[in-house]
Each structure stands twice: as structure tokens, then as C-alpha cells.
BALOBA-1460 file (C-alpha; in Angstrom, 3 decimals):
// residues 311
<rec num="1" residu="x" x="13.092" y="-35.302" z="-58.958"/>
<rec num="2" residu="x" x="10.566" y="-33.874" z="-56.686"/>
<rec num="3" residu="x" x="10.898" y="-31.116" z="-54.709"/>
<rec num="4" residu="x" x="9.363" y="-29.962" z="-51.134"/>
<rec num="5" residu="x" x="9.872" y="-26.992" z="-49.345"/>
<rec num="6" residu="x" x="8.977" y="-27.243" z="-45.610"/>
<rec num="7" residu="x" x="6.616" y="-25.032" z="-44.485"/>
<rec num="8" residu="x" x="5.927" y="-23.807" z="-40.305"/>
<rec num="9" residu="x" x="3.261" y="-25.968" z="-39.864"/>
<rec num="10" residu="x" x="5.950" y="-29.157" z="-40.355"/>
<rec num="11" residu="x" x="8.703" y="-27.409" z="-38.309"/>
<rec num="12" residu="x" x="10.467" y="-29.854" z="-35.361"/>
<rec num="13" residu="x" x="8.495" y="-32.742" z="-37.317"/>
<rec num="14" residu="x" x="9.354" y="-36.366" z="-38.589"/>
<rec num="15" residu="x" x="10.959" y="-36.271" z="-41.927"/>
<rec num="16" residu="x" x="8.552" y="-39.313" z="-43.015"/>
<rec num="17" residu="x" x="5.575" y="-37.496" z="-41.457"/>
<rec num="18" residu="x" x="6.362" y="-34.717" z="-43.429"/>
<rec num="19" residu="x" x="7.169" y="-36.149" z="-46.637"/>
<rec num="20" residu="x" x="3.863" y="-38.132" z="-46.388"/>
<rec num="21" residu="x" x="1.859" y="-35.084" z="-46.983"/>
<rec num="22" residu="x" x="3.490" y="-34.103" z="-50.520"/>
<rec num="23" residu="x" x="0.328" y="-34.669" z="-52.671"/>
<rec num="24" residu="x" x="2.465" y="-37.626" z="-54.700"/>
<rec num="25" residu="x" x="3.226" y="-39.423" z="-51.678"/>
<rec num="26" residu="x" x="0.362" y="-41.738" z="-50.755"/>
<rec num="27" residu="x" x="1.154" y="-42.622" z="-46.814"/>
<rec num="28" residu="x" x="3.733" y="-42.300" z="-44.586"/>
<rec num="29" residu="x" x="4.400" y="-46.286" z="-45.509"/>
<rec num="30" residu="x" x="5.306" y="-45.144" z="-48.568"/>
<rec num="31" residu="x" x="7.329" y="-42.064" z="-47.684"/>
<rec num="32" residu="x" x="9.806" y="-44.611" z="-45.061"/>
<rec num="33" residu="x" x="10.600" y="-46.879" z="-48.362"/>
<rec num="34" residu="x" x="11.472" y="-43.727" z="-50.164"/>
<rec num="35" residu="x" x="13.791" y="-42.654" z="-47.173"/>
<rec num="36" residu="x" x="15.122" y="-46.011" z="-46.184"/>
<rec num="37" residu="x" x="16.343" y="-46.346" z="-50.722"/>
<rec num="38" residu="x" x="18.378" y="-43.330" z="-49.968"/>
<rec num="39" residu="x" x="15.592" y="-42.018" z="-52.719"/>
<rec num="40" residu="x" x="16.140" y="-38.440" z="-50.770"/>
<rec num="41" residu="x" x="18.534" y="-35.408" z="-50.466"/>
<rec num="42" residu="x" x="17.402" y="-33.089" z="-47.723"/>
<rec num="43" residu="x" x="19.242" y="-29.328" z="-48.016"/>
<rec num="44" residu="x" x="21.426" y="-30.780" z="-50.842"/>
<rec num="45" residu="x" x="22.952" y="-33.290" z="-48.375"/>
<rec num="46" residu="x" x="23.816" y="-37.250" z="-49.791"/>
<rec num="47" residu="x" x="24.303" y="-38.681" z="-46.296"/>
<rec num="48" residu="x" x="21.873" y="-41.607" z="-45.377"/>
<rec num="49" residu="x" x="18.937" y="-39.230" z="-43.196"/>
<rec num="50" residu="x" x="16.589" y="-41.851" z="-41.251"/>
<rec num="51" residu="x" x="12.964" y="-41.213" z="-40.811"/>
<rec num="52" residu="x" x="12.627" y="-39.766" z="-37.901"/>
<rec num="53" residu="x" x="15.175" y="-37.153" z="-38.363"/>
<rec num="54" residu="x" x="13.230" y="-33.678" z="-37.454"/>
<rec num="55" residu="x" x="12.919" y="-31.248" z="-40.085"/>
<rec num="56" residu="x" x="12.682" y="-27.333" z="-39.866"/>
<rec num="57" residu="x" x="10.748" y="-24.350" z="-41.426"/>
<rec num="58" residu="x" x="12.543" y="-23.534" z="-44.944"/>
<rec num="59" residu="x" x="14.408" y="-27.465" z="-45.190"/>
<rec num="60" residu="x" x="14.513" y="-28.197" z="-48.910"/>
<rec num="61" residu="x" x="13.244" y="-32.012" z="-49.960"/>
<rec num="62" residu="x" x="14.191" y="-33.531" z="-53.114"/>
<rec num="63" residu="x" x="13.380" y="-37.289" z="-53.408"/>
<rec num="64" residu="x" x="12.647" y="-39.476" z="-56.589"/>
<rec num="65" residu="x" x="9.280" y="-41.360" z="-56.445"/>
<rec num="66" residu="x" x="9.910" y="-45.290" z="-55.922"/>
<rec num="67" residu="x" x="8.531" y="-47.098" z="-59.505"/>
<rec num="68" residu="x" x="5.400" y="-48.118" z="-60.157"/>
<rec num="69" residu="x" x="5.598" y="-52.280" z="-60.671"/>
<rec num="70" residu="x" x="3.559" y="-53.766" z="-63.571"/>
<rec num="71" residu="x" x="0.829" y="-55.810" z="-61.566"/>
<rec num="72" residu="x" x="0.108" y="-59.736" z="-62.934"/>
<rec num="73" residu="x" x="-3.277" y="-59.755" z="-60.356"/>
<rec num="74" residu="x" x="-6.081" y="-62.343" z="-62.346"/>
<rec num="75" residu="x" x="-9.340" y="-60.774" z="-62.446"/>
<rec num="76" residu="x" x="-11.596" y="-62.802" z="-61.250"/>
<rec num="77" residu="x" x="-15.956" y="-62.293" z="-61.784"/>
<rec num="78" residu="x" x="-17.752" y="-61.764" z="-58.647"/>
<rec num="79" residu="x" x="-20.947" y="-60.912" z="-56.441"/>
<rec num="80" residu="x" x="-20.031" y="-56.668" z="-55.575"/>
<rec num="81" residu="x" x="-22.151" y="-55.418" z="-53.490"/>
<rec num="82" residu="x" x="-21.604" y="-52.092" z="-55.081"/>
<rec num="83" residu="x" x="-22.972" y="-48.923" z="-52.588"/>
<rec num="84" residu="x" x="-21.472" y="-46.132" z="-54.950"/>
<rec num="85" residu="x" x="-19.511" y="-45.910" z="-57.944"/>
<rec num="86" residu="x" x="-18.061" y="-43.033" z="-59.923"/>
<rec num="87" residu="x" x="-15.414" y="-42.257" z="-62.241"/>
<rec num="88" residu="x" x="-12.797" y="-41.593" z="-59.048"/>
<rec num="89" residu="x" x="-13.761" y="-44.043" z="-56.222"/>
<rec num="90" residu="x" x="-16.141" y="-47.206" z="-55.758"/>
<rec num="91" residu="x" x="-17.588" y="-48.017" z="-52.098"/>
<rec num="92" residu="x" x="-18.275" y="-51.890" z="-51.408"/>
<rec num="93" residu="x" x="-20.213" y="-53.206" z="-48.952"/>
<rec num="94" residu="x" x="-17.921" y="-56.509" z="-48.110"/>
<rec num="95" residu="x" x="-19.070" y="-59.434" z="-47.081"/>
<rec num="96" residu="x" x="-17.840" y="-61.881" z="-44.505"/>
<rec num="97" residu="x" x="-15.584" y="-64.167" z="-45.285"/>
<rec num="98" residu="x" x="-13.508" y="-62.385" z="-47.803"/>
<rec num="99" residu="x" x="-10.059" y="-61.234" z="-48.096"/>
<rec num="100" residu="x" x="-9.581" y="-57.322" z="-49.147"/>
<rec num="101" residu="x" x="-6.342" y="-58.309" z="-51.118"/>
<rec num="102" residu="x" x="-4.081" y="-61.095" z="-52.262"/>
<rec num="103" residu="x" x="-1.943" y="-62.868" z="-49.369"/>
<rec num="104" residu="x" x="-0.534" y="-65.958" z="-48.353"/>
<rec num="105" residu="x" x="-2.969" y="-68.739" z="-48.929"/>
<rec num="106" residu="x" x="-5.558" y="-66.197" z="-50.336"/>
<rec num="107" residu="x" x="-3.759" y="-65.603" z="-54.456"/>
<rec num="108" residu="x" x="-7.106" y="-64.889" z="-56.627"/>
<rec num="109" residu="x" x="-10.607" y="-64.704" z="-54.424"/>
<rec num="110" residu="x" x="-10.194" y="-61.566" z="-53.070"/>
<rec num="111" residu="x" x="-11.750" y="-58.227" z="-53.270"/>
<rec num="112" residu="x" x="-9.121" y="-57.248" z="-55.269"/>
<rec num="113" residu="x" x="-9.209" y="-59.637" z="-57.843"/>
<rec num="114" residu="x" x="-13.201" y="-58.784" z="-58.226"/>
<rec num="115" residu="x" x="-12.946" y="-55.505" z="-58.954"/>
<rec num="116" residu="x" x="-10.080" y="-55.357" z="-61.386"/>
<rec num="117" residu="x" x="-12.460" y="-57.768" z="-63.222"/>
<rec num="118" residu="x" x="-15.072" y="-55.034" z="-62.896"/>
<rec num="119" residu="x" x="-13.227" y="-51.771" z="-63.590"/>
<rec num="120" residu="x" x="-9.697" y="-50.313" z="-63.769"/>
<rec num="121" residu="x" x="-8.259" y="-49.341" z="-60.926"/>
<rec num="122" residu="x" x="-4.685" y="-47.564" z="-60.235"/>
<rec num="123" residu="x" x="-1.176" y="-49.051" z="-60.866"/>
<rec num="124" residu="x" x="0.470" y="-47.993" z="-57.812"/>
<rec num="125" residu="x" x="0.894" y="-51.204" z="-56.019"/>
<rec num="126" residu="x" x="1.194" y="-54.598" z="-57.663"/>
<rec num="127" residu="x" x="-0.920" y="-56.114" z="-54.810"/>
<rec num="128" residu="x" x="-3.172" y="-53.628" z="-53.339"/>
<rec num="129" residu="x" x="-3.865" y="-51.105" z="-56.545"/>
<rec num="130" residu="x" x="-6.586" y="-48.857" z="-55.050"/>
<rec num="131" residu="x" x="-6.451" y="-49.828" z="-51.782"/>
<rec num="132" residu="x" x="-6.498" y="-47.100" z="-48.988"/>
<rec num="133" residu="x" x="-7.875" y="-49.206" z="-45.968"/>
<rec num="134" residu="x" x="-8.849" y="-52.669" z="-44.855"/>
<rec num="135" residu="x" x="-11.110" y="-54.433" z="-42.800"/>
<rec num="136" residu="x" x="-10.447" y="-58.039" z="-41.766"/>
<rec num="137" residu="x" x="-11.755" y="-61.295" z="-43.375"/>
<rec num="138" residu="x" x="-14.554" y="-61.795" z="-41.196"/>
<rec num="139" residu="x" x="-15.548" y="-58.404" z="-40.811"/>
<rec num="140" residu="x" x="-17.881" y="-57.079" z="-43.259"/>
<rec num="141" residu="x" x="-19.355" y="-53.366" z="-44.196"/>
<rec num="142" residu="x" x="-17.849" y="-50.562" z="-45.868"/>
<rec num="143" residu="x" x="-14.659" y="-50.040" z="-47.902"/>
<rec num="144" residu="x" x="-13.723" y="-47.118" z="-50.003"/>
<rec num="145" residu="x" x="-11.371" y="-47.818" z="-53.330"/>
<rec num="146" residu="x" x="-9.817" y="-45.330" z="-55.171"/>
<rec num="147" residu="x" x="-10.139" y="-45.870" z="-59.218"/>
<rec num="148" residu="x" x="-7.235" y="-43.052" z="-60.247"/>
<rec num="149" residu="x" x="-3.740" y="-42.351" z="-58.454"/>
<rec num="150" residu="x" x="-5.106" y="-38.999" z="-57.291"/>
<rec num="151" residu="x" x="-7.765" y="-40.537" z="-55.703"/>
<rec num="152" residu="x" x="-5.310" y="-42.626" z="-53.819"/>
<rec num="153" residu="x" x="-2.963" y="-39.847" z="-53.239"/>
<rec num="154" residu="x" x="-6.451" y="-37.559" z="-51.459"/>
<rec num="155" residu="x" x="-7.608" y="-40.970" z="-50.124"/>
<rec num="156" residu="x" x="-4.848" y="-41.625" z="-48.024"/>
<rec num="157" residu="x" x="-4.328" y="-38.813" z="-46.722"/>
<rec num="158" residu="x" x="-7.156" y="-38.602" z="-44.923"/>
<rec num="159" residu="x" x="-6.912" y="-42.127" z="-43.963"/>
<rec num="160" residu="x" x="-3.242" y="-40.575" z="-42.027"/>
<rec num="161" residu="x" x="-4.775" y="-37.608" z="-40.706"/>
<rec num="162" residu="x" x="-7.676" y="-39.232" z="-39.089"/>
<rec num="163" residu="x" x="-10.563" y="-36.801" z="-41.014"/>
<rec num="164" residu="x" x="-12.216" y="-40.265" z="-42.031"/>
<rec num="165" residu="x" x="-15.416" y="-41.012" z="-39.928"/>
<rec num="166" residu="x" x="-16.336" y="-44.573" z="-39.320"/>
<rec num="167" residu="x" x="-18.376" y="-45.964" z="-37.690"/>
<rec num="168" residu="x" x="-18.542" y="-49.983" z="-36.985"/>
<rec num="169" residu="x" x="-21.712" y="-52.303" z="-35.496"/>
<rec num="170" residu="x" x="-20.265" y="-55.091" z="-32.941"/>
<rec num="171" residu="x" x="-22.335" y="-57.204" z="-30.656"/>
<rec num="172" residu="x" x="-20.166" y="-57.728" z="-27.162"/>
<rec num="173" residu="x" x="-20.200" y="-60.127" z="-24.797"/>
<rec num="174" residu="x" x="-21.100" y="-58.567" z="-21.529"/>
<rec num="175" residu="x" x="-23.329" y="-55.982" z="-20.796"/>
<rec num="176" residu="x" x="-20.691" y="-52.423" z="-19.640"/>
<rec num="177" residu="x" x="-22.119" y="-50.650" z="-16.733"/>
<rec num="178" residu="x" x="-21.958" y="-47.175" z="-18.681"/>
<rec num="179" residu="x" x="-23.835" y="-46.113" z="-22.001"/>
<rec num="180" residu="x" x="-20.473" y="-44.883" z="-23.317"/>
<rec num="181" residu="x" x="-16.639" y="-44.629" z="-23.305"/>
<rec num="182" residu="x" x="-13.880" y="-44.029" z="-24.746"/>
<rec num="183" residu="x" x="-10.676" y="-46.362" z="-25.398"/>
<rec num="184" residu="x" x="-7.476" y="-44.723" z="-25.144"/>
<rec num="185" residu="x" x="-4.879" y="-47.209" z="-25.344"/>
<rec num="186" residu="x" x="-1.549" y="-47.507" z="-27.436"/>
<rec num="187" residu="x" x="-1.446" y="-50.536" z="-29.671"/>
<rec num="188" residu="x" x="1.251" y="-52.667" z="-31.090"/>
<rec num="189" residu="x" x="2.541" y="-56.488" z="-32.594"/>
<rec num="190" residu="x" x="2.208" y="-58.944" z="-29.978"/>
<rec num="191" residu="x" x="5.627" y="-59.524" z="-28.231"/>
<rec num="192" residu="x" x="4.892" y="-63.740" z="-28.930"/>
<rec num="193" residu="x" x="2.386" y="-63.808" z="-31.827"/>
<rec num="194" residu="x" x="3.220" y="-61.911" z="-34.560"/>
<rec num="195" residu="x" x="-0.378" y="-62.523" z="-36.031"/>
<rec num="196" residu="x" x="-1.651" y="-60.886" z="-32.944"/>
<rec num="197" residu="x" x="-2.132" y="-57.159" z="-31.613"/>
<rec num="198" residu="x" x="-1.845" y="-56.126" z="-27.766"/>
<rec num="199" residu="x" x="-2.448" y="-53.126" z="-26.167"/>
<rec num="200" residu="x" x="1.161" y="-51.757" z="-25.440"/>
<rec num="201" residu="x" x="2.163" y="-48.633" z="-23.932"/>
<rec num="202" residu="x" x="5.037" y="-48.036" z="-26.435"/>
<rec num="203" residu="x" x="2.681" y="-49.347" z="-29.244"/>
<rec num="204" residu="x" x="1.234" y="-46.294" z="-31.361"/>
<rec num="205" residu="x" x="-1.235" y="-44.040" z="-30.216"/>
<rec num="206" residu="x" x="-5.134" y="-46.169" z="-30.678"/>
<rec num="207" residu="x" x="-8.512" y="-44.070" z="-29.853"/>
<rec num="208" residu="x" x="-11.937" y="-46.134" z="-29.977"/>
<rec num="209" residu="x" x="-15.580" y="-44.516" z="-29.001"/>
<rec num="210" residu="x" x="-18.209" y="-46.897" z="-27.933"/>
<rec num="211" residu="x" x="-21.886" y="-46.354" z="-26.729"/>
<rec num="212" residu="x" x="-24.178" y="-48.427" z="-26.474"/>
<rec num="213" residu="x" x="-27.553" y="-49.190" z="-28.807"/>
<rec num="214" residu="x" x="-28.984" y="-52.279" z="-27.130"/>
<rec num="215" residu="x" x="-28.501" y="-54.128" z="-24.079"/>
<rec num="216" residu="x" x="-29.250" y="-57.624" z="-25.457"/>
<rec num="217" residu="x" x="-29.491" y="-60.260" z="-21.765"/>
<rec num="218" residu="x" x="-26.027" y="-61.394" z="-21.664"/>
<rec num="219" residu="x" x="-24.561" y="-59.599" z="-24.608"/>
<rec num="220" residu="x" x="-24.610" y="-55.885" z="-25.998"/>
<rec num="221" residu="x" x="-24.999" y="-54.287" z="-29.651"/>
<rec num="222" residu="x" x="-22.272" y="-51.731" z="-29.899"/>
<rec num="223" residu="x" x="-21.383" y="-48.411" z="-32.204"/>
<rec num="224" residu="x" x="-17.700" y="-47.988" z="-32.190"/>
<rec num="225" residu="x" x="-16.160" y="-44.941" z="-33.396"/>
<rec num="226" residu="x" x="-12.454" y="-45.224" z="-35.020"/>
<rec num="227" residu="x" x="-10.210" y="-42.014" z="-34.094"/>
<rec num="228" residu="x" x="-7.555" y="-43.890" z="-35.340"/>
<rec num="229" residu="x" x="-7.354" y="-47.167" z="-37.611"/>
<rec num="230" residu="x" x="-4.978" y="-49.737" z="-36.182"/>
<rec num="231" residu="x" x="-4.877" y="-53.470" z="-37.242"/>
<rec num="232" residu="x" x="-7.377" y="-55.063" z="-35.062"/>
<rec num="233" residu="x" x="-8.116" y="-51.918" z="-33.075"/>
<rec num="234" residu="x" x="-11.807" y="-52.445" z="-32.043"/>
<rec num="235" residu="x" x="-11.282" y="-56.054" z="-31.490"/>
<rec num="236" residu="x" x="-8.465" y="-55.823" z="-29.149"/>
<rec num="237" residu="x" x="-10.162" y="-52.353" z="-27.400"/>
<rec num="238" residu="x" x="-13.296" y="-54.117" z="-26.685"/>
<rec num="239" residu="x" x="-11.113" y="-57.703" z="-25.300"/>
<rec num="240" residu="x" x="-9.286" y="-54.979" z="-23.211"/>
<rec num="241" residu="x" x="-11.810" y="-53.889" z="-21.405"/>
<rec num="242" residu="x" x="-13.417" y="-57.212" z="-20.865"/>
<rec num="243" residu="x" x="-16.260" y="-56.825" z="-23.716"/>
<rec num="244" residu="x" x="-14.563" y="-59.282" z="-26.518"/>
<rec num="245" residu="x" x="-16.909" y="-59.521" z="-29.516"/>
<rec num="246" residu="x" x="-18.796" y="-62.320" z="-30.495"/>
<rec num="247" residu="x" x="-16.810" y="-64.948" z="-32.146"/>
<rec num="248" residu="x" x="-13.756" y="-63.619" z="-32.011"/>
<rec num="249" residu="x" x="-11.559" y="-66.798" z="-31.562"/>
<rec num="250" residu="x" x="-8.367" y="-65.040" z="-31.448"/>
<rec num="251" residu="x" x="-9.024" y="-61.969" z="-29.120"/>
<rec num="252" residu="x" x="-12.178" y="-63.488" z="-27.027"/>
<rec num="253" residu="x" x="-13.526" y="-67.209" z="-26.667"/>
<rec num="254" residu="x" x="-17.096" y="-68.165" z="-25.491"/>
<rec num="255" residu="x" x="-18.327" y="-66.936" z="-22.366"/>
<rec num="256" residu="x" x="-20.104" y="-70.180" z="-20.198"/>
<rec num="257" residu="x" x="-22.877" y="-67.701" z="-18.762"/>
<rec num="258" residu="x" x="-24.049" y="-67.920" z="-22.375"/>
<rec num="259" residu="x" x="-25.359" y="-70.831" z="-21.316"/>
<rec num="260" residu="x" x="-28.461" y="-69.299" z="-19.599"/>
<rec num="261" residu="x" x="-30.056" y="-68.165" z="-22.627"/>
<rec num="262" residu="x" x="-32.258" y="-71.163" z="-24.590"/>
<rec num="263" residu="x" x="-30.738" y="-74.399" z="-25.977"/>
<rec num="264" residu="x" x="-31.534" y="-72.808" z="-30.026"/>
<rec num="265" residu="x" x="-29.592" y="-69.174" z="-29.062"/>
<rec num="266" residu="x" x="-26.929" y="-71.039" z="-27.482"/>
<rec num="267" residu="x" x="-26.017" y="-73.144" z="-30.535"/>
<rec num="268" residu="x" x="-26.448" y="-70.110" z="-32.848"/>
<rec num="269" residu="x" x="-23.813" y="-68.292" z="-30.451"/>
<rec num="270" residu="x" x="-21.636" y="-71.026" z="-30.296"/>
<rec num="271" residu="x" x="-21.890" y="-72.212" z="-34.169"/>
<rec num="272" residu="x" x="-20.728" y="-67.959" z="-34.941"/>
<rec num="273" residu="x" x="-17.585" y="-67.617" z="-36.393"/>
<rec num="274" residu="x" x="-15.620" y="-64.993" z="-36.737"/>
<rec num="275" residu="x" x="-15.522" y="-61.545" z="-35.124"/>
<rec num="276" residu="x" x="-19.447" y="-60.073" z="-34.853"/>
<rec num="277" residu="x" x="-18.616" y="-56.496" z="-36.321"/>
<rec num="278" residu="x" x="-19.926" y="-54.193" z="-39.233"/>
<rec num="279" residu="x" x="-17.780" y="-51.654" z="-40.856"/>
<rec num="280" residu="x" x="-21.544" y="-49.614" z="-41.264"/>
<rec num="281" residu="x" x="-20.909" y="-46.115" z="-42.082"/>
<rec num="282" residu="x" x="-17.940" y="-44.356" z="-43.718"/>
<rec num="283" residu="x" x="-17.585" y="-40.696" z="-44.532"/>
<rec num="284" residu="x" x="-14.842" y="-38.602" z="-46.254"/>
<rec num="285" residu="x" x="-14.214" y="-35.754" z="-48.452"/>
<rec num="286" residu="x" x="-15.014" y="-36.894" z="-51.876"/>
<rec num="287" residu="x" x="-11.250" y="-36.646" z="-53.889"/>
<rec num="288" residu="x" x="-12.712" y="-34.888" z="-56.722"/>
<rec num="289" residu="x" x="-15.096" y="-32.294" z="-55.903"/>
<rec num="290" residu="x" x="-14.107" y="-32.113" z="-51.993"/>
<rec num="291" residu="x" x="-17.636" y="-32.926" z="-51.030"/>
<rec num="292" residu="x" x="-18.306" y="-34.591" z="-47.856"/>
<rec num="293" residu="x" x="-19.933" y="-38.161" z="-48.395"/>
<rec num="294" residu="x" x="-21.521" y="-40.169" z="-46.161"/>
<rec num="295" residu="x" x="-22.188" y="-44.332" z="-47.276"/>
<rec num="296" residu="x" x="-24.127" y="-46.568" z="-44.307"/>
<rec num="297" residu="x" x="-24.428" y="-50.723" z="-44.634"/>
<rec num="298" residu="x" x="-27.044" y="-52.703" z="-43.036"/>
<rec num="299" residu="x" x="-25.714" y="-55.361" z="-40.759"/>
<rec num="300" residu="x" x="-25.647" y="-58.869" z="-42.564"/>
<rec num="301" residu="x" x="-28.207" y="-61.545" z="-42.369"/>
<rec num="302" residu="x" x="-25.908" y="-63.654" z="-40.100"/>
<rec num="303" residu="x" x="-25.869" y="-60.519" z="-36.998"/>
<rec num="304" residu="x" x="-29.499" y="-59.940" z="-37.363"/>
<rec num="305" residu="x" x="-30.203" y="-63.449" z="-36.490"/>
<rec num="306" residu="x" x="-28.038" y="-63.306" z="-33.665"/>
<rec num="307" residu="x" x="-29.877" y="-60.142" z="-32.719"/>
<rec num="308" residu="x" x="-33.126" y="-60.984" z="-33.519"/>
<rec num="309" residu="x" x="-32.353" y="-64.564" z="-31.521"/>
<rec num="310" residu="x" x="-31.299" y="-62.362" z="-28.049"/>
<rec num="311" residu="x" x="-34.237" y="-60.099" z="-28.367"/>
């Protein structure tokens, strides 16, 4: 049994937010299941407590960690493009194209499945071991994975409290008539499409910085700063505000005044799928030592030539 003692700074807060920072508890994902088992006694009490009950100064926690399943994940040999490696975490630099971890219709190609074949990563998730962040399919750059549970634990963290710093390449259709902005708009499920996002004023709280880097004709190279990390966040941001990214089939579609630019650009715009973004830099506090780290990712071959091409 574990035990937490609430201190001021978690006073009038969410029991899951506050259970989420004990150093065993990896996310407030996690924390919820542990709630909604009845896997928690709050003051000595054994009547069901929801997650969002509010907690005070001095509330005693006690709560059993939910097991740790046996994974059966098949290790599979593959290309990593391998940024940094230690004994505690291991930065990728993803490429297009590929899944982060086993889903439907994706069982045994995925980053996942690479890396367990390349070193040994934590057992606490039979899916995602390691995993404290994702980036999409087609988006490629920078992901940090955590090689030891107390990497995770640190990891995550972070990931919840926002201290992360990333930063993301995109090129935009439409040129914005400022040099920067800021996105400040709640996101959520789509009411219709549950495999979509939409900006939703209940939704949960979504911050995105933007400036520009290049005006390119028709189009626009983007840096977009993450505040927060929701599923989809820059894609739907930049839709929002009537900059969709390039390729983006689901949030964005081709825009006809493309069509100006030269017969060989057009087709290259056209033929580009999947969402033109670039997880480029990530920084965080280094789990072990507490170090701050810094990793950066060229943009792939297949956005330079789209760059290159509107230049």
C-alpha cells in the first residue's frame, strides 16, 4: 500500500491531479484507473471517491499500484534513427510513415516493436512500455523513450506539467498577415468522428505558438510551439485559423490557388501525403542527473523538396 500525504500546494485540487504527482504514479491516466478500481482509501474512508473529488492540505492517500502485465510485443529489427542513447532514455528521430506503438491494423511494425528488438525497455504497459508521448504516423521528428520505470515515472511528469519544450516545423497553406501568434483554444473528440479532434470550448485547455520562418508564395514554413500536447493539437490549431498544413487530408484538403505555382510544384503538392510537420526540437530535464537537454532533427528529405520546390 502506498501512502500520500497532501501537502498546501495540492489543497482544493483534483484527487487524480493530485495522485498523479506521487513519484510511482506515471500520469494522471494512470492515477483515474487506480481511482475508478476502488484501488484507493482517502482519510481511511472505503466509499467509492471519483476523480474529481477535491482534496485538502493534511488528506491522507493510500492506494495500491494497478499490476504490471507481462507484455507478448515481437521485436522486430529496424532502421533507428538513433539521436541519443543512454542507460535511462533513448531519443529517435521518427520517420514518416510509422506508427509509435501497436494498434488496430498496425500489430508488429511499429516503433515499439523496433526498439524492444534493440534494447530493454520498461514493463509498465503491455503496449506502450517506455512510452511518454506520441507523434502521429505521418509526422516525423523527435520522440523521447524512457529505458527504466523511473525514467517513465520523471518522464511523464513533465510531459503533465507542461516543463517539456517542443518545438515542431510545419509548412501552411496560406501566407498569415502577422509574423506570430498564439492559439488559445480548448480542444476535444469530435462530437461525429470519433477519429477526429475539434476545437471545443468545453474541450481541455490547448495552447499553440506560431511565428513565422519563411513566407514561401502561396504557402508558409512554420515553428510551432506546444504549451500543451493534445492529440492533433497543431493540426487542428493551424485548420482553425484557416492555415491547415500541407497534406493534411483529414483537417485541411488542397487549396485550388495552388494552382498558380508551376505544373512540376503543383504535382509535388498535390502527390504529398500526410500532414507536412516536424517534431524538430525537444528539451527536458534529463531523469537521471536533472540536466536540461536539448535534441533538434533536420526536416526530412520529402519537406525540403517541397521547400526547396516553392523557393
Amino acid at each position: 500500500m502506498e501512502v500520500l500525504r497532501v501537502g498546501d500546494d495540492f489543497h482544493e485540487k483534483r484527487l487524480d491531479v493530485t495522485l498523479a504527482n506521487h513519484e510511482k504514479v506515471s500520469s494522471r491516466a494512470e492515477a483515474q484507473r487506480i481511482i475508478k478500481q476502488g484501488n484507493l482509501l482517502l482519510n481511511n474512508s472505503k466509499k467509492k471517491i471519483h476523480s474529481n473529488r477535491k482534496v485538502k492540505s493534511g488528506d491522507l492517500i493510500e492506494f495500491e499500484l494497478l499490476p504490471r502485465p507481462a507484455t507478448d510485443l515481437i521485436p522486430m529489427p529496424g532502421n533507428l534513427d538513433i539521436v541519443y542513447e543512454d542507460h535511462h532514455i533513448i531519443v529517435i528521430n521518427k520517420p514518416r510513415n510509422m506508427v509509435v506503438h501497436p494498434a488496430a491494423g498496425h500489430y508488429d511494425d511499429t516503433l515499439v516493436n523496433h526498439l524492444i528488438h534493440h534494447t530493454t525497455l520498461p514493463d509498465n504497459d503491455p503496449v506502450r512500455p517506455g512510452i511518454v508521448h506520441r507523434i502521429d504516423k505521418d509526422t516525423s521528428g523527435l520522440i523521447v523513450v524512457a529505458k527504466s520505470l523511473k525514467a517513465h515515472d520523471k518522464l511523464a511528469k513533465q510531459f503533465f506539467h507542461h516543463t517539456i519544450s517542443r518545438k515542431y516545423i510545419a509548412i501552411v497553406w496560406g501566407v498569415p498577415s502577422n509574423r506570430t501568434g498564439t492559439i488559445d483554444k480548448s480542444l476535444r473528440r469530435h462530437p461525429s468522428d470519433r477519429k477526429k479532434f475539434a476545437v471545443r470550448p468545453e474541450g481541455k485547455p490547448a495552447i499553440t505558438h506560431w511565428k513565422m520562418v519563411e513566407e514561401l508564395q502561396y504557402l508558409s514554413l512554420m515553428m510551432c510551439q506546444l504549451e500543451t500536447g493534445r492529440t492533433h493539437q497543431i493540426r487542428v490549431h493551424m485548420s482553425s485559423v484557416g492555415h491547415p498544413l500541407l497534406g493534411d487530408e483529414t483537417y485541411g484538403k488542397y487549396r485550388n490557388y495552388g494552382n498558380k505555382l508551376p505544373p512540376s510544384t503543383i504535382k509535388l503538392l498535390r502527390n504529398y501525403k500526410g500532414q507536412a510537420l516536424h517534431a524538430q526540437h525537444l528539451g527536458f530535464y534529463h531523469p537521471e542527473s536533472d540536466d536540461w537537454v536539448e535534441f533538434n532533427a533536420d526536416i526530412p528529405p520529402e519537406m525540403s523538396a517541397v521547400v526547396d520546390a516553392l523557393r
